[in-house]
C-alpha positions as a Markdown table, in Angstrom:
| # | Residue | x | y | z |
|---|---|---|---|---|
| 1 | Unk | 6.3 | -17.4 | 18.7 |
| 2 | Unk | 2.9 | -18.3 | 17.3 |
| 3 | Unk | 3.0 | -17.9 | 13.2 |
| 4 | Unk | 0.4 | -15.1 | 12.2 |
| 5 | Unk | -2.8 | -15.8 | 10.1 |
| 6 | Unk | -3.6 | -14.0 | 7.1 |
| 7 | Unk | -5.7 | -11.3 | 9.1 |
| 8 | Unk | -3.4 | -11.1 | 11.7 |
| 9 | Unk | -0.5 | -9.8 | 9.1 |
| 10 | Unk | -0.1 | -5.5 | 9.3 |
| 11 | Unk | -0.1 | -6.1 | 4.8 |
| 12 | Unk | -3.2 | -8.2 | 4.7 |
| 13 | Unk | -6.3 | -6.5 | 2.9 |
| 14 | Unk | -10.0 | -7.0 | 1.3 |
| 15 | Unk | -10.8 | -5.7 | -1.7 |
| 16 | Unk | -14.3 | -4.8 | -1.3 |
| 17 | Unk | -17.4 | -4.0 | -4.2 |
| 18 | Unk | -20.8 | -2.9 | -2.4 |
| 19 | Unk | -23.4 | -1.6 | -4.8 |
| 20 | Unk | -25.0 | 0.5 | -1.8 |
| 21 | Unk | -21.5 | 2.0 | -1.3 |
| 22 | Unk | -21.5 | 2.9 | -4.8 |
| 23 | Unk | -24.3 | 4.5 | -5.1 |
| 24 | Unk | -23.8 | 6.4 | -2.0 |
| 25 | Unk | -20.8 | 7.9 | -3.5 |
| 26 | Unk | -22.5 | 8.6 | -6.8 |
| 27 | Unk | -25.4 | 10.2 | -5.1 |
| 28 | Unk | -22.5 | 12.6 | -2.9 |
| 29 | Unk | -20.6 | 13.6 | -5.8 |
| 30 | Unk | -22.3 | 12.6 | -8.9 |
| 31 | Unk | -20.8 | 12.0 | -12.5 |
| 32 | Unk | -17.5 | 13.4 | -10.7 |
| 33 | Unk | -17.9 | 10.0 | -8.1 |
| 34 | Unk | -14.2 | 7.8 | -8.9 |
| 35 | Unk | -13.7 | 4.5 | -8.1 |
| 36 | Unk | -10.4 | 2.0 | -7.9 |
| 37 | Unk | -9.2 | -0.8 | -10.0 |
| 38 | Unk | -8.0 | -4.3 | -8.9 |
| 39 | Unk | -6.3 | -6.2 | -11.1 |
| 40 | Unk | -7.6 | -10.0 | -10.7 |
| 41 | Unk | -6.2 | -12.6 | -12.8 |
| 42 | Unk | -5.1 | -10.0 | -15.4 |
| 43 | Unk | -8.7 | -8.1 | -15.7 |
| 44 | Unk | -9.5 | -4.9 | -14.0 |
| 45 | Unk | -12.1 | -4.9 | -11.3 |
| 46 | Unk | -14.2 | -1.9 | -9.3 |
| 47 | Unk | -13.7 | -2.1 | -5.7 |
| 48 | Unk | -15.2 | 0.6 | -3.0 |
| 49 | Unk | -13.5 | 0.3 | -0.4 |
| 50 | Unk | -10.1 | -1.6 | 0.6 |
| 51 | Unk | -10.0 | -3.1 | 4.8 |
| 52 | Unk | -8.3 | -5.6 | 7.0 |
| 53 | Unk | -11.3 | -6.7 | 8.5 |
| 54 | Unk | -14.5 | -7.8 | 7.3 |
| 55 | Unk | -16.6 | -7.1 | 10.6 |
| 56 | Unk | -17.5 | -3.5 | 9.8 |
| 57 | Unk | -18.6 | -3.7 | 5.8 |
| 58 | Unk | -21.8 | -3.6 | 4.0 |
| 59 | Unk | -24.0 | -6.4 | 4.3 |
| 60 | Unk | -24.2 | -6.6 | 0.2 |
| 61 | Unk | -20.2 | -6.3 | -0.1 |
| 62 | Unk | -18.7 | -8.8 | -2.1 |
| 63 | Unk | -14.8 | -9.6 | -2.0 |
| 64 | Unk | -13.0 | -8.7 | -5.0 |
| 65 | Unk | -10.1 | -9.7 | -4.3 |
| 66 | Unk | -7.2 | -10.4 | -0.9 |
| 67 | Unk | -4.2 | -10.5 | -0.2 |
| 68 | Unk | -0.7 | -8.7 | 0.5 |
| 69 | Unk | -0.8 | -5.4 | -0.6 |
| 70 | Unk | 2.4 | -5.3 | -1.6 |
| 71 | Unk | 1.3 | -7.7 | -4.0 |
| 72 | Unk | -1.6 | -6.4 | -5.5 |
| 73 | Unk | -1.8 | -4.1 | -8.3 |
| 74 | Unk | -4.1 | -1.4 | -7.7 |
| 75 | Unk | -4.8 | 2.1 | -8.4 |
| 76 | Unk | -7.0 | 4.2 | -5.7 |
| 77 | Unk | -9.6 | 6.3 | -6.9 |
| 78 | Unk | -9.2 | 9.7 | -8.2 |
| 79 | Unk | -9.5 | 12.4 | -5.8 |
């Protein structure tokens, strides 16, 4: 059995911030728009959008943050 790559693994995730995506949701639902937290190296960072795969983002998305999500500390946006 062939040993599985980072992307391959079902836990694996990307952390994503795109300024587009952010202002798409600010635009949708205003002063009311909520975002997540990642915690990197101790300090809190937005993210918009958490994936396994970077093939479908935003061209302007950067990577916060990746790794197990087990392992991460996070909190999701407010609904």
């Amino acid at each position: 059995m062939a040993s599985k790559t980072p992307t391959q693994s079902l836990y694996f995730r990307y952390f994503l911030y795109s300024a587009e995506e952010e202002a798409l949701k600010i635009k949708i639902h205003g002063v009311n728009a909520s975002f997540g937290t990642v915690s990197v190296r101790g300090v809190p960072k937005r993210y918009t959008s958490i994936t396994t795969t970077l093939e479908n983002s935003r061209p302007d998305s950067i990577v916060v943050t990746k790794g197990d999500i087990r392992k991460i500390k996070y909190t999701s946006p407010r609904r």
